[in-house]
N, C-alpha and C positions, 0 to 999 in steps of 0.2 A: 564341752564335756560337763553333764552335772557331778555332785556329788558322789551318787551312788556310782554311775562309770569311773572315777577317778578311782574312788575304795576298791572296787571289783578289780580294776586294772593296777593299782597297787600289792594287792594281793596274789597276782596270778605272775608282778613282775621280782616280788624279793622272793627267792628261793629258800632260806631260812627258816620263814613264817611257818607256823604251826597253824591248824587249820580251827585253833582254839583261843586264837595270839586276835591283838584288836590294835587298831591303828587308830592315832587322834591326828587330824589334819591341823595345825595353829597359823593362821597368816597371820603375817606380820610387817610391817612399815617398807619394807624391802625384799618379801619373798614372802614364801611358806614354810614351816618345818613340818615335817612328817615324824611321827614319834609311833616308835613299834614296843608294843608292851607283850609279854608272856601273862596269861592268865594268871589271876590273882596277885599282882604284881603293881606296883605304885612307881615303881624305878625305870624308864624305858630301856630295853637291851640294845635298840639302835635307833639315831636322828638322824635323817635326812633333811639339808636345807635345800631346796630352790630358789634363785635368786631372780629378781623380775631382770628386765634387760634394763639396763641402762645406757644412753648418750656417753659418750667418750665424754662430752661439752661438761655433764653432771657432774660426772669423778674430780674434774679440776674444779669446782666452785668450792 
């Protein structure tokens, strides 16, 4: 899935979103966050994290 499919399909999955509302996708060392902003706005009104899979073996090191 590129980019532009994840954003699309982001948008058509959180029901809240305003059709004026903008998403920043952030990966990070261990997942992604998703950050849902309202137009004109600096503060996000909601974060989703994705976590990558990890090894049971990982968790105990």
């Amino acid at each position: 899935m590129n980019k532009e499919e994840l954003l699309e399909y982001l948008k058509q999955s959180e029901k809240s979103m305003q059709p004026s509302d903008s998403i920043e996708v952030v990966p990070f060392e261990h997942g992604t966050k998703v950050l849902y902003y309202h137009k004109n706005q600096t503060k996000p009104y909601k974060t989703r994290v994705y976590l990558a899979k990890v090894e049971d073996n990982d968790l105990m090191k």
